[in-house]
C-alpha positions as CSV (number, residue, x, y, z in Angstrom):
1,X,-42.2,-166.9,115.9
2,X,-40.0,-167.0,112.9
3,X,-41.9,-167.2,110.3
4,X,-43.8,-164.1,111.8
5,X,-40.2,-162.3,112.3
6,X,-39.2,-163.2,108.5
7,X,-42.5,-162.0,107.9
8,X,-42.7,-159.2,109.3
9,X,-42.3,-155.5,107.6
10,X,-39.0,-153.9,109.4
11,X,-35.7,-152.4,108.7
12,X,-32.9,-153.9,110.6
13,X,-33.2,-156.2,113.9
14,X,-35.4,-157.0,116.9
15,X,-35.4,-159.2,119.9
16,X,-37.9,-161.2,120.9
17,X,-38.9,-163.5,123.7
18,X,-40.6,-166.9,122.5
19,X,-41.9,-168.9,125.5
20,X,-44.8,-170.2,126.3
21,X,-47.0,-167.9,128.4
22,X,-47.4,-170.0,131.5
23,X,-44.2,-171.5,134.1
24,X,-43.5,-175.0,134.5
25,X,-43.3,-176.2,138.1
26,X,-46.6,-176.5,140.5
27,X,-46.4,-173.3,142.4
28,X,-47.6,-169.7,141.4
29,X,-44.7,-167.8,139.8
30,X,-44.6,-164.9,141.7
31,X,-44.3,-167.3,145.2
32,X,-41.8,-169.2,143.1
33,X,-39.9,-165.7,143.0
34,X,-40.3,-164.8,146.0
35,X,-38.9,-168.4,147.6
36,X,-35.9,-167.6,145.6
37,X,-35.2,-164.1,146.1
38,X,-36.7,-163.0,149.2
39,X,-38.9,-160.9,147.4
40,X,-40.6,-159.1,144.6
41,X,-39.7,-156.6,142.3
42,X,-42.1,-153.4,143.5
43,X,-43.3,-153.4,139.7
44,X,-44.1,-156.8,139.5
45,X,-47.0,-158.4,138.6
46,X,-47.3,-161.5,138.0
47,X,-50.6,-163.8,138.5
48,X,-51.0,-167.1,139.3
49,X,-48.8,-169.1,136.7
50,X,-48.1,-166.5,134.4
51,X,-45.0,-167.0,132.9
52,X,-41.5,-164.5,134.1
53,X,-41.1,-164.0,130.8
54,X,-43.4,-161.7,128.7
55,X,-43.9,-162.2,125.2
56,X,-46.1,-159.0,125.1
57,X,-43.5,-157.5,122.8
58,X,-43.6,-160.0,120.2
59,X,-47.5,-160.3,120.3
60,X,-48.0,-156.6,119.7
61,X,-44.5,-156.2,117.1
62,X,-45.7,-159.4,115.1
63,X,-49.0,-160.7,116.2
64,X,-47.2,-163.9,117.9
65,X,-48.4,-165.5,120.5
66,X,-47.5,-169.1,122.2
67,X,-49.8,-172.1,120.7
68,X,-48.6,-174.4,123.7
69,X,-48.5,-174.8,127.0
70,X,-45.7,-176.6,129.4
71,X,-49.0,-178.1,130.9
72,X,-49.6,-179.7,128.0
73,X,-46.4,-179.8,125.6
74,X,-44.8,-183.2,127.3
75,X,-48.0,-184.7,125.9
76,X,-49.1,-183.0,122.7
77,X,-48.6,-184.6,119.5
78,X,-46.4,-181.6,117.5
79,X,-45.4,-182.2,114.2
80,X,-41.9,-180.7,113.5
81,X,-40.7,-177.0,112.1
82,X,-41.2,-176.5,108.8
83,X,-39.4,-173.2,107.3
């Protein structure tokens, strides 16, 4: 995401969410929510283990989009940043 924010063609300043697009325990998000809070929010919606964050904004802004998963980032072989 930095590289396509230093990248990208803007005047002055943005903020973006970077996350990956799926949660990281073993339960749909949106029961997740609900077990903490009682309920959810009436525009909520949330599937299966979509993540609480969005980074719609970002995607559509700078054409980023997460490469990884939490499924699969405690195991993938990821070479460091490079700027």
């Amino acid at each position: 995401m930095l590289r396509a924010s230093l990248d990208a063609d803007t005047d002055g300043h943005e903020a973006y969410v970077a996350a990956a697009a799926d949660n990281y325990i073993d339960a749909p998000t949106a029961a997740a929510i609900e077990a903490a809070w009682g309920e959810l929010p009436e525009q909520c919606s949330i599937a299966d283990d979509q993540a609480a964050f969005s980074t719609e904004k970002a995607e559509h802004e700078l054409g980023w989009s997460p490469d990884h998963s939490w499924r699969t980032a405690a195991t993938a072989d990821v070479s460091g940043p490079q700027l």
